[in-house]
C-alpha positions in Angstrom: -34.4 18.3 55.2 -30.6 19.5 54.5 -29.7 20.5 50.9 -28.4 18.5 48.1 -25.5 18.9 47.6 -24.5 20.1 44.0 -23.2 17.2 41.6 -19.6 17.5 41.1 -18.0 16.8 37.2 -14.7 15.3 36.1 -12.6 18.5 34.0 -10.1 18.1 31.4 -7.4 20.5 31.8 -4.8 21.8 29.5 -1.8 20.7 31.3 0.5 17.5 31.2 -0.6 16.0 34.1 -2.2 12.5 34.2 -5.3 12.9 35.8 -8.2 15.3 35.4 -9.8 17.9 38.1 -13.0 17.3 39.9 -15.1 20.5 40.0 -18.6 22.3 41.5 -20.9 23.9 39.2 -20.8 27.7 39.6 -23.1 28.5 43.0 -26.5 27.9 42.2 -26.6 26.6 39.0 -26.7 22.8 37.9 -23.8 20.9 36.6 -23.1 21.0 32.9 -23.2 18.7 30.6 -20.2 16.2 29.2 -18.6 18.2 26.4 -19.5 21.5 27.7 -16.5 24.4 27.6 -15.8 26.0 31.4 -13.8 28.4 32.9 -12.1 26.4 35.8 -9.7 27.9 38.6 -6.4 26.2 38.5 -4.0 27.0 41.3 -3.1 31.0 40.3 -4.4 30.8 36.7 -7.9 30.4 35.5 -8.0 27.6 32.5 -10.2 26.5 29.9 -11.2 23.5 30.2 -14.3 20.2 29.0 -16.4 18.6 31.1 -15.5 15.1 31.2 -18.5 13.4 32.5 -19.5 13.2 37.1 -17.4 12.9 39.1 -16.7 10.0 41.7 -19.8 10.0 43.8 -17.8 9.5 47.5 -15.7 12.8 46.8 -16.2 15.5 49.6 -17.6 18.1 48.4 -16.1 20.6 50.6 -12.5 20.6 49.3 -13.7 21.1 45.6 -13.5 24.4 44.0 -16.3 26.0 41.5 -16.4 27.0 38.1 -15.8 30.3 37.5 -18.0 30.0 34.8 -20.1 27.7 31.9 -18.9 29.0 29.0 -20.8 27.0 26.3 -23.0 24.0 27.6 -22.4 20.4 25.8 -20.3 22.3 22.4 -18.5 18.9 21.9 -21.0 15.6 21.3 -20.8 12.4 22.2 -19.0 10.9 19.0 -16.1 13.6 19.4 -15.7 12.4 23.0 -15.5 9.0 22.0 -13.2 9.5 19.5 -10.6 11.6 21.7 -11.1 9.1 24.8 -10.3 6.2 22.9 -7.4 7.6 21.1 -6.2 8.9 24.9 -6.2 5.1 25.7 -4.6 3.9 22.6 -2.0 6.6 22.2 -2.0 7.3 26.0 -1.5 10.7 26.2 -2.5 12.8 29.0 -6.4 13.6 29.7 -5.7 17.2 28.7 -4.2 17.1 25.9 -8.3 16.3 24.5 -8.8 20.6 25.0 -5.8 20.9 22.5 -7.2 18.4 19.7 -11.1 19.2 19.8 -11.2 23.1 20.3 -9.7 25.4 18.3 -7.7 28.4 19.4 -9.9 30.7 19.7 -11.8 28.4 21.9 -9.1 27.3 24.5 -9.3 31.2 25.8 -12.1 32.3 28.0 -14.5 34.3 25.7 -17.8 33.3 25.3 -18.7 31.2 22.2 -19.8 33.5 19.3 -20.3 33.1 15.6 -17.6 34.0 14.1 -17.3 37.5 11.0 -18.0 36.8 7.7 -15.4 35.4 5.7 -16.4 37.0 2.2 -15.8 40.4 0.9 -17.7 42.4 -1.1 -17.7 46.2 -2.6 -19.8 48.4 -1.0 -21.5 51.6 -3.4 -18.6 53.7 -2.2 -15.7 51.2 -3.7 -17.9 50.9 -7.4 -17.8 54.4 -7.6 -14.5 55.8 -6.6 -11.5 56.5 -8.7 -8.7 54.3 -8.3 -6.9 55.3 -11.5 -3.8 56.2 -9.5 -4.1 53.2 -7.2 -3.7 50.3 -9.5 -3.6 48.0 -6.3 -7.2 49.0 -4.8 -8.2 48.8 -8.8 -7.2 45.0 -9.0 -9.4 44.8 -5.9 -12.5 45.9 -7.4 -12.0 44.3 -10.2 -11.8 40.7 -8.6 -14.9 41.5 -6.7 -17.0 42.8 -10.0 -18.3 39.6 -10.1 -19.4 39.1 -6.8 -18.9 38.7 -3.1 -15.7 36.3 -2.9 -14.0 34.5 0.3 -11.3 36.6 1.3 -8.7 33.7 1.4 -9.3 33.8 -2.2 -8.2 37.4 -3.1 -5.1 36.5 -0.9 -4.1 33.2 -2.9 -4.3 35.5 -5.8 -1.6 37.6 -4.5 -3.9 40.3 -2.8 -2.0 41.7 0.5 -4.4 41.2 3.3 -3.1 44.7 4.6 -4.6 46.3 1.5 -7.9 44.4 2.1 -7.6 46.1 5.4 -6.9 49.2 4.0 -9.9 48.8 2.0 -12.4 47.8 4.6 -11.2 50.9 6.6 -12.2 53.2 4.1 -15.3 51.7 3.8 -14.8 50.3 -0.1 -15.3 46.9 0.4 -17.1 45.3 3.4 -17.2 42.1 4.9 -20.1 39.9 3.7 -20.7 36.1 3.7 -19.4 34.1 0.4 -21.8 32.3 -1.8 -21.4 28.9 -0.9 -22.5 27.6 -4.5 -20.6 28.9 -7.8 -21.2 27.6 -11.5 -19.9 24.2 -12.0 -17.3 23.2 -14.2 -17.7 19.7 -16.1 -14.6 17.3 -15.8 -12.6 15.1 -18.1 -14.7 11.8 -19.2 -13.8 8.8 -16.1 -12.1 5.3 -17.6 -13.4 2.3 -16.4 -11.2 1.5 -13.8 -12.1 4.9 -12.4 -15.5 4.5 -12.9 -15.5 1.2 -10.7 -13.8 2.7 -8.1 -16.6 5.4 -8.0 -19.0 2.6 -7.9 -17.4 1.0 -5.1 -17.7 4.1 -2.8 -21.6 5.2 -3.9 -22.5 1.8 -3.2 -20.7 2.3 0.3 -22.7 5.6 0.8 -25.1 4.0 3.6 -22.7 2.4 6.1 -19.1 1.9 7.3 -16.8 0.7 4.4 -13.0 1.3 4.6 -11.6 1.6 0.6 -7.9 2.4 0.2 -7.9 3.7 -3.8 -4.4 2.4 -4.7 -3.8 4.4 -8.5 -0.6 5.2 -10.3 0.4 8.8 -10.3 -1.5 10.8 -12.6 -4.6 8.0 -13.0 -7.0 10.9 -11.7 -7.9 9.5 -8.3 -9.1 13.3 -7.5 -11.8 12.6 -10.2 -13.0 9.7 -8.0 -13.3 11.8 -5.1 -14.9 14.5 -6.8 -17.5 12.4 -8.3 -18.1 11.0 -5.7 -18.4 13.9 -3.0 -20.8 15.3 -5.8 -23.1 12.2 -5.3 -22.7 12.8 -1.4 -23.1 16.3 -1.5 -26.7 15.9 -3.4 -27.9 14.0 -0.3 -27.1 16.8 1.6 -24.1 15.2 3.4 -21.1 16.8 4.3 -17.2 16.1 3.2 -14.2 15.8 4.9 -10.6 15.8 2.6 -8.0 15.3 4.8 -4.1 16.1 3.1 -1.0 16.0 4.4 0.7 19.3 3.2 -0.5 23.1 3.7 1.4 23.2 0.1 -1.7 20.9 -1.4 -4.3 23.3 0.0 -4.8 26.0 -2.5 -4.5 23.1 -5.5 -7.0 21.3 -4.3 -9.5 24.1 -3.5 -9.3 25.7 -6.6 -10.1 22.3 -8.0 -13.2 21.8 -5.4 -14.9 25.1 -5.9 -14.7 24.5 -10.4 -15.7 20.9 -10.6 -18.8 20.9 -7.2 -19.8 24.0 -7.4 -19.3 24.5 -3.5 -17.5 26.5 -1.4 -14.2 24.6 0.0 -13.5 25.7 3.3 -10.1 25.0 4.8 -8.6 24.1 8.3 -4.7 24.2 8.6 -2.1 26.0 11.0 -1.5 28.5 8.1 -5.2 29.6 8.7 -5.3 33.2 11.7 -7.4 31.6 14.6 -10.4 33.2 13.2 -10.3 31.8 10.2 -10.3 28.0 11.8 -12.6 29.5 14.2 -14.6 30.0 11.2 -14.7 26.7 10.1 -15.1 25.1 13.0 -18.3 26.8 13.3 -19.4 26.4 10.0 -19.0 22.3 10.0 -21.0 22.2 13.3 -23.1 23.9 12.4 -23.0 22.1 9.1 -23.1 25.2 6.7 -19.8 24.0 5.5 -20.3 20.9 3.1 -16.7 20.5 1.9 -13.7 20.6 4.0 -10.3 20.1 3.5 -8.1 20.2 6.7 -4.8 18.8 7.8 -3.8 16.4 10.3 -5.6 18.3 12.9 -9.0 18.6 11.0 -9.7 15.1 12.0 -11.7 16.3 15.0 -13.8 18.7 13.1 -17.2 18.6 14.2 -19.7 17.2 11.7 -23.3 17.4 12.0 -24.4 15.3 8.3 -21.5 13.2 7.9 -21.4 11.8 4.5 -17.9 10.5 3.7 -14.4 11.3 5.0 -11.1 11.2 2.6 -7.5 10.6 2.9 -5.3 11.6 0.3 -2.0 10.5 0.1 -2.6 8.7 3.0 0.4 7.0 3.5 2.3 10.6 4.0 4.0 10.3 7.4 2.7 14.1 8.2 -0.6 12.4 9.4 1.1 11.1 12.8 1.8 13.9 15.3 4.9 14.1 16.4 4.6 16.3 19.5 2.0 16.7 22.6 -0.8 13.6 21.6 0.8 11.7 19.4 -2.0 10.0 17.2 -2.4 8.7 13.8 -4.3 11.3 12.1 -5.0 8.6 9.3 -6.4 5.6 11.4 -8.3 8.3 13.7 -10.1 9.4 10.6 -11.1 5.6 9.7 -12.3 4.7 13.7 -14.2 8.2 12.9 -16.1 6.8 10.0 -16.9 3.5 11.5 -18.5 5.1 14.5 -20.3 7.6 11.6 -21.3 5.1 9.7 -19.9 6.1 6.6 -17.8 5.4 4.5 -14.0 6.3 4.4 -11.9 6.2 0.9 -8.2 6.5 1.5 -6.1 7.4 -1.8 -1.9 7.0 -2.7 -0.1 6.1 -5.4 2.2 4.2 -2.9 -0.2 2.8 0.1 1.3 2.2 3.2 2.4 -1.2 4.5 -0.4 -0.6 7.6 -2.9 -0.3 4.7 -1.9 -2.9 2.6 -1.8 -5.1 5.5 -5.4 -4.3 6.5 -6.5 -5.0 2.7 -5.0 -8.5 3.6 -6.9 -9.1 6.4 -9.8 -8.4 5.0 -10.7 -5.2 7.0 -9.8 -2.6 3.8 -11.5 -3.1 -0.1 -8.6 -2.4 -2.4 -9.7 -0.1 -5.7 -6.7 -0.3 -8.2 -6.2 2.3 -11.0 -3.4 0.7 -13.1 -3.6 3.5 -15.7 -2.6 6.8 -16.4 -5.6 9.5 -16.7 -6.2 10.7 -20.3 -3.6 9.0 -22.3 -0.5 9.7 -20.7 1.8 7.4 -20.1 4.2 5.8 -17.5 7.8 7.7 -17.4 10.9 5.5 -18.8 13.0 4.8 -15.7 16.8 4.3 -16.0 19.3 4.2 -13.0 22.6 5.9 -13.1 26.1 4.6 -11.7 27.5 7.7 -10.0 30.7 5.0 -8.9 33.6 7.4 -9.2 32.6 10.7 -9.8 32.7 13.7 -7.5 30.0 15.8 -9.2 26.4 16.3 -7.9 24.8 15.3 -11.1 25.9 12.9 -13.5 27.1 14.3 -16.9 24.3 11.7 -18.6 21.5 13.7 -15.7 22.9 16.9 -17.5 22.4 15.3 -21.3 19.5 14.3 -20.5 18.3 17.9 -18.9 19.6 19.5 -21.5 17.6 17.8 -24.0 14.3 17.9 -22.3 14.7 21.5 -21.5 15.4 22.2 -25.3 12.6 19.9 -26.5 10.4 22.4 -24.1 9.8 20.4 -21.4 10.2 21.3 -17.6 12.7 19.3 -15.5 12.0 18.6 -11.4 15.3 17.6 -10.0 14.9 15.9 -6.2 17.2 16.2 -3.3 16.2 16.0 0.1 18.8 17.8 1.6 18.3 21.8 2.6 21.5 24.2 2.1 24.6 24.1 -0.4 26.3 21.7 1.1 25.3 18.5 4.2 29.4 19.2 5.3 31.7 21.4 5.6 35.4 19.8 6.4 39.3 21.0 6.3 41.4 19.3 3.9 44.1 19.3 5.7 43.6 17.8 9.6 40.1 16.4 8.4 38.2 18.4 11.1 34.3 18.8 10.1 32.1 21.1 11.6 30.1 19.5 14.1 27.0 20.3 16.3 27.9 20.7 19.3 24.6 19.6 20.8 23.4 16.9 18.3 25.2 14.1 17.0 24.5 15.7 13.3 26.8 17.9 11.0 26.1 21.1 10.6 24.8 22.0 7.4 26.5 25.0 5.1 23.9 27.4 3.8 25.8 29.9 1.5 23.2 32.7 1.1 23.6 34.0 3.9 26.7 31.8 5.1 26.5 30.3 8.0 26.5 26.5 8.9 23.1 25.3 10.8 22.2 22.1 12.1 19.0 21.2 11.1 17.8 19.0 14.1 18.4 21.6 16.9 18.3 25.1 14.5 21.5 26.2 16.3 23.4 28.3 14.1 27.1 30.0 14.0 28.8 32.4 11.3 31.1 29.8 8.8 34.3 30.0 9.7 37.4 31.1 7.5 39.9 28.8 8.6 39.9 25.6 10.1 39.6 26.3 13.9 41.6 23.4 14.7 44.8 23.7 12.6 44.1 27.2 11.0 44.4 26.2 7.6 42.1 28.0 4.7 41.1 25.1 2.7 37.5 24.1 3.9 35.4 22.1 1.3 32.1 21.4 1.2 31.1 17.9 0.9 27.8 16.8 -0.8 25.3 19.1 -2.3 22.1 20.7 -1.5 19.8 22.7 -2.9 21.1 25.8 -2.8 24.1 24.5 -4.3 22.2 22.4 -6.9 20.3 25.9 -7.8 23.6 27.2 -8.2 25.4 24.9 -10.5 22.4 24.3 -12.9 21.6 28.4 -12.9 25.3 28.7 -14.4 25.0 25.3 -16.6 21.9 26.0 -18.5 22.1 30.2 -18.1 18.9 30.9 -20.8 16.1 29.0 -18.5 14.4 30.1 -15.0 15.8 27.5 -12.5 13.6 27.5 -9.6 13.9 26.5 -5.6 11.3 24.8 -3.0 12.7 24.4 0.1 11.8 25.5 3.7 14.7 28.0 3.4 13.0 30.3 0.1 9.5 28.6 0.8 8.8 31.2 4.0 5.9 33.0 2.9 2.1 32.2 3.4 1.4 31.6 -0.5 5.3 31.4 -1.9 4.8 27.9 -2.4 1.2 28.2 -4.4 2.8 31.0 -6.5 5.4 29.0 -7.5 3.4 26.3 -8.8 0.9 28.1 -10.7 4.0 30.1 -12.3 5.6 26.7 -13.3 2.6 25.4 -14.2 1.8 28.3 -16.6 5.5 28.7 -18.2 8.2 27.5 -20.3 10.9 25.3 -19.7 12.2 25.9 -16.5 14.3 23.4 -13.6 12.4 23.5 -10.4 15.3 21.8 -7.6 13.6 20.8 -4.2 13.2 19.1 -1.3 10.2 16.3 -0.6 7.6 19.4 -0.9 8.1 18.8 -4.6 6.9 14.9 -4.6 3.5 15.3 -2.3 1.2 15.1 -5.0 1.4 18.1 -7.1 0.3 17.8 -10.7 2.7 19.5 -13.0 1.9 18.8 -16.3 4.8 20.5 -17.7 7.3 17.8 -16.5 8.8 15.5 -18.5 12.2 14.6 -16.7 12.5 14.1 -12.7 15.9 13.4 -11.7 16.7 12.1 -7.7 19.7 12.6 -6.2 21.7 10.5 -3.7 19.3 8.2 -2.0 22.1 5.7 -0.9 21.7 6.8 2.8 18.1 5.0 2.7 19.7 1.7 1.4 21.9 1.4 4.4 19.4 2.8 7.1 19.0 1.4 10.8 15.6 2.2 10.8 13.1 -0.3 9.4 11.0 2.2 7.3 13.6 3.2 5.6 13.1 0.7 2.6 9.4 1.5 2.7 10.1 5.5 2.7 12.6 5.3 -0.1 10.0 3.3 -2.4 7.5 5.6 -1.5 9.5 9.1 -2.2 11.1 7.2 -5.7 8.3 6.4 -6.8 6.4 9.8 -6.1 8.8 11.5 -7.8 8.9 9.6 -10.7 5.5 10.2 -11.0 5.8 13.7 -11.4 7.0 13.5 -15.0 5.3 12.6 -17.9 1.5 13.8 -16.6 0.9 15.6 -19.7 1.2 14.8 -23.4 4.9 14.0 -23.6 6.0 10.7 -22.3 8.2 11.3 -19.0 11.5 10.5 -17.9 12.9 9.4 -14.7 16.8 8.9 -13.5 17.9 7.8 -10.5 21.5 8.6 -9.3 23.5 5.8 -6.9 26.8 4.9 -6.4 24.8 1.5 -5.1 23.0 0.0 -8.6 23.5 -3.6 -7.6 21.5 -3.4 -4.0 18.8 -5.4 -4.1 16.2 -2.9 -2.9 16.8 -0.9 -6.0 16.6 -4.3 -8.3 13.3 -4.4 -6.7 12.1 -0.9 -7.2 13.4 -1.2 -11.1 11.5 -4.6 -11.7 8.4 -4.2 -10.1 5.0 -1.7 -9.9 4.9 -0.3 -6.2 2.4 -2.8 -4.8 4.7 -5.6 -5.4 7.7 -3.8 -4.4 5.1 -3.1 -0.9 4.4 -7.0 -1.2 7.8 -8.0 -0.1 8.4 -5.4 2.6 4.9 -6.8 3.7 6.3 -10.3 3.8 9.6 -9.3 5.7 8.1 -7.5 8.5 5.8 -10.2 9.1 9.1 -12.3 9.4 10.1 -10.1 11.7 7.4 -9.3 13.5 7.4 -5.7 13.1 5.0 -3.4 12.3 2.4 -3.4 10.9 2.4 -7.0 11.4 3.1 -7.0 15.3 2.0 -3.6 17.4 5.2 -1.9 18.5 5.5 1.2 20.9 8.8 2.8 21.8 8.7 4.6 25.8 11.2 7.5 24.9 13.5 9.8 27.3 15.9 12.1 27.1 18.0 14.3 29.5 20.9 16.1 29.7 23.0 13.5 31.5 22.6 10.0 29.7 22.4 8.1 33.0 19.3 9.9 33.7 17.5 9.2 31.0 18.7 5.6 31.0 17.9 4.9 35.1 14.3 5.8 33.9 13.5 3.7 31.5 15.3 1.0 33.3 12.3 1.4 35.8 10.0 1.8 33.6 10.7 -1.2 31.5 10.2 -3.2 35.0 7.2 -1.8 35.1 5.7 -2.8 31.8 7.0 -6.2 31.8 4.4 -8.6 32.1 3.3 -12.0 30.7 2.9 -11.7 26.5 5.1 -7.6 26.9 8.3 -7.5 26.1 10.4 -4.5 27.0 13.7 -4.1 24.8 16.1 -1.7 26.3 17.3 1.1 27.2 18.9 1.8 23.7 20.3 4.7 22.2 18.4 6.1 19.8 19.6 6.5 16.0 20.4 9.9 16.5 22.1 9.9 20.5 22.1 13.3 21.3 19.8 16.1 20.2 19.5 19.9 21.5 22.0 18.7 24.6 19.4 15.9 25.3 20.9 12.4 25.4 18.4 10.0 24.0 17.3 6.3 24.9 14.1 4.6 24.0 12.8 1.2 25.0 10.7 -1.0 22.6 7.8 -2.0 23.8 6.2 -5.8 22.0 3.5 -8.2 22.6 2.0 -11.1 21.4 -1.2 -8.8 20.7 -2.5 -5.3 20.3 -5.2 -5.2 22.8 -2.8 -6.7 25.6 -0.3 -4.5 24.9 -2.6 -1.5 24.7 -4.2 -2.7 28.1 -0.9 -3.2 29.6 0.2 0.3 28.7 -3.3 1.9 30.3 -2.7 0.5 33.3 0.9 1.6 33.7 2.2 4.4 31.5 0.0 7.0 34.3 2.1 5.2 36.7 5.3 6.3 35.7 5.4 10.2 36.5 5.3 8.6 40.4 9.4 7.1 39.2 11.5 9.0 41.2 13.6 8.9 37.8 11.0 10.5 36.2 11.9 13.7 37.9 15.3 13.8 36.4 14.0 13.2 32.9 11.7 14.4 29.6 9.8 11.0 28.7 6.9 10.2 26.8 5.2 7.0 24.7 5.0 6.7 21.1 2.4 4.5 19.7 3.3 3.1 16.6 6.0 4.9 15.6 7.3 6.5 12.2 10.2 7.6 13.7 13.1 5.9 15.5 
């Protein structure tokens, strides 16, 4: 009787390719599991990759290759590979692109699986006796660790250098040592009783699938409603998942985790060394690790007692991926819950129109807090006519500054635009400089001076004269924030003006530090960009001033409105969160447009209530599904003969394919850029369509000559 012959298995593999590789077991050993972590051969290289389930029965065995080797058998379960499989059919990415979202770093390389080191430190008899009176460094060490063994993130977010913890560990005065996972507990403010219902509303969802989006007014202390409520959770031995949008909101929110539960927080983000993530990664399979607060990507932690998953600030765009698999990290994290079982609370001051929509159709409970937290009230809005002046900041924004600063109050002033100037032109032939491979300005950063385009990062030294006609007189149109830092430094000369931007912001913890100095000074200006209006609680504030948001009225892209409610209404809310009642301006040189009559006369959920209406006039999202097949290349025709094809392709009964069209921006890095929009008369036959064909279109002979890939339900056009 001849041998069996050994069961062949279905591999994803890290590579763009649309298919996935079939694959032996290693000789003499039995095929692993689905979700098991293998060493594969692939052509010259050797790749990590997950079993995907057996492989098509009729395949001959004798043109397969073996595993090199079964790394870790079955490390993902079945709900993780549900999860990713449907979001590859929904998002339609390629299979491998599954390694990339469910292991971690440290994973996708081909050591074996081990527990990760300890994440604590601790001082060893050595470091309590020794003399550090001439090292005042290693001396702040010890004493932070007098009181016990503490996470080492923690001694770094208190300014610690992880060189000198190094340092430290080397000459064997502290040693690594796993942190307590329970710490006293804080008690919190008092809850309202709109807060208290909301609370309500999620312990009675504790036992099942209920989707809540917590719609509350900045400052109306919906962090109290998830604390409270992950406290219940977390007394039933279940674990919790905080998703945010922003690294920046990390250390906040931690901090705030670890006083008020009594828990350790750990943390996934790209900030995070691979062995950190690695660490808690483990730690939630396992599930040592009851709180967890993770970015987009820390939607496909592994959870072994699920208990309830968060989403603050859920409407933040940061949640979709823009790169590689291009998912929804927000509606990922609600499918996840449903096939949990639990319950999924998802919190913003200024909900998105997808979640607003899905209160309407009954598949979302909306929890309204209407009030401010603790007293404080709503800040006084007023817009100002900029008509006719060439200044950055009105002289009534300076008044008003001036006053607030001197009454001791802090002042945020908001303008989305990086550099000191968006332009830099010559006065006398009108020549601007240009990007000369994006259809973009380049932007004039001062400090050091140079003009950068901030869409490709190509740089180039600021020239002297104009390099068209010679002449010296170049002015810089617009402001920035460096220029903004600049005028108001010289303007009010006796307070601290300070900037948050990605061009100061470059450190690990610059950010954090920044806010906790703000937070525990004087009057000071802080001038950024949207890192400043992503939830931040700055009590200090009592005057928040935005700058220019004209471009967003006359915007080709449909969001637009939506995304300037959002970010006006965000800031505004940063002032008045303490005692003083707040201030907010707004500068235009467009006060009669009707979208800012809207903003002025109505809450947010109103102003939401009539984009609502208008897209589902126009059939946009999220009241008809919408995908957009994008290409580039470096000759347009390319790019457009592609998707010429491919919109043939798609075409169907119900799918409508709209282009090629240029995209908003045309050109980008040297790439020209087209997209097609992609429409149906309903999700699911859309989505089907797509399956079927989108794996189809690498065989386009067009598709050769061109970068391409789908975006499902876009943010960006």
């Amino acid at each position: 009787m001849a041998a069996r012959e050994p069961a062949a298995v279905s591999v994803a593999i890290p590579a763009p390719l649309w298919r996935r590789f079939d694959y032996l077991p290693p000789p003499g050993e039995p095929a692993p599991p689905a979700g098991s972590r293998v060493l594969v051969p692939f052509g010259r290289r050797k790749l990590i990759g997950l079993v995907w389930g057996k492989a098509d029965a009729d395949l001959e065995h004798s043109r397969l290759k073996s595993m090199e080797q079964v790394l870790d058998v079955g490390l993902i379960d079945d709900h993780l590979h549900a999860v990713v499989e449907w979001a590859r059919t929904y998002y339609q990415f390629p299979p491998g692109e599954a390694v990339n979202l469910l292991l971690p770093g440290a994973l996708r390389r081909a050591q074996p699986f081990r527990a990760p080191s300890p994440t604590g430190l601790a001082l060893t008899e050595t470091g309590h006796k020794a003399d550090f009176s001439r090292a005042p460094a290693r001396d702040q060490v010890r004493s932070l660790l007098q009181s016990g063994p503490t996470p080492r993130q923690a001694l770094v977010d208190q300014g610690v250098r992880p060189g000198l913890l190094a340092t430290m560990m080397k000459l064997q005065f502290i040693e690594a040592v796993d942190p307590p996972e329970h710490r006293p507990v804080q008690q919190g403010p008092a809850l309202n009783e709109e807060q208290r219902t909301a609370l309500a509303a999620v312990l009675r969802a504790r036992h099942g699938f209920v989707a809540l989006l917590l719609a509350g007014v900045t400052g109306s202390g919906k962090t109290e409603v998830y604390l409270q409520a992950a406290r219940r959770l977390l007394s039933r031995q279940r674990q919790i998942l905080i998703l945010i949008p922003e690294i920046g909101l990390t250390a906040q929110l931690v901090r705030r985790i670890e006083a008020r539960l009594g828990r350790r927080a750990w943390t996934y983000h790209s900030g995070l060394s691979e062995g950190e993530r690695l660490a808690c990664w483990h730690a939630a399979r396992e599930g040592r690790a009851e709180v967890i607060v993770g970015t987009r990507s820390a939607v496909f932690m592994p959870l072994r007692r699920p208990g309830l998953i968060v989403i603050d600030e859920e409407h933040d765009a940061s949640f979709k991926q823009q790169e590689g698999a291009r998912y929804q990290g927000r509606d990922i994290a609600v499918l996840r819950a449903r096939m949990l079982d639990v319950p999924v609370l998802l919190g913003s001051a200024t909900p998105s129109l997808e979640s607003l929509n899905n209160v309407d159709q009954g598949r979302y409970q909306l929890l309204k807090l209407t009030q401010r937290a603790g007293g404080a009230r709503q800040p006084r809005w007023q817009v100002l006519d900029q008509r006719g002046q060439s200044e950055a900041l009105d002289a009534r924004a300076i008044t008003a500054i001036e006053r607030h600063l001197k009454a001791g109050g802090q002042v945020l002033v908001y303008r989305n635009r990086r550099g000191y100037a968006p332009v830099l032109m010559c006065d006398s032939c009108g020549w601007q400089a240009d990007c000369h491979r994006c259809d973009a300005h380049m932007t004039w950063h001062q400090h050091p001076s140079r003009l950068q385009c901030h869409h490709c990062g190509a740089s180039r030294p600021q020239p002297r004269r104009c390099p068209e006609c010679g002449s010296p007189r170049l002015s810089a149109l617009g402001a920035g924030t460096e220029q903004l830092e600049e005028t108001l430094a010289r303007r009010f000369d006796g307070f601290p003006v300070f900037r948050a931007d990605r061009d100061v912001m470059t450190g690990r913890h610059d950010f954090d530090e920044l806010l906790d100095r703000v937070r525990s000074g004087g009057p000071c200006i802080l001038v950024g960009t949207q890192m400043l209006a992503k939830g931040h609680h700055l009590p200090g504030v009592t005057l928040a001033v935005v700058l220019d948001v004209d471009q967003a009225l006359f915007s080709g892209d449909f969001r637009a409105p939506e995304r300037l409610g959002q970010a006006v209404y965000q800031v505004a809310g940063r002032a008045g969160r303490g005692d003083l009642q707040g201030e907010f301006l707004l500068q235009t040189r467009n006060p009669e447009h009707p979208l800012l009559s809207e903003l002025l006369r109505a809450d947010y959920l109103q102003f939401a209530d009539r984009l609502l209406k208008e897209r589902h006039q126009t059939r946009l999202p999220p009241a008809g599904p919408l995908a957009l097949l994008r290409a580039e290349s470096h000759r347009p025709g390319d790019a457009e003969t592609f998707l010429r094809e491919a919109a043939l392709a798609i075409r169907a009964p119900g799918i409508e394919a709209i282009g090629p069209i240029p995209a908003i921006m045309s050109r980008r890095a040297g790439y020209w850029r087209f997209q097609c929009w992609l429409q149906a008369d309903g999700r699911a036959r859309l989505v089907n369509r797509l399956a079927d064909v989108v794996p189809t279109l690498a065989n386009l002979p067009s598709a050769r000559r061109a970068r391409w890939h789908l975006d499902m339900d876009p943010i960006e056009l």
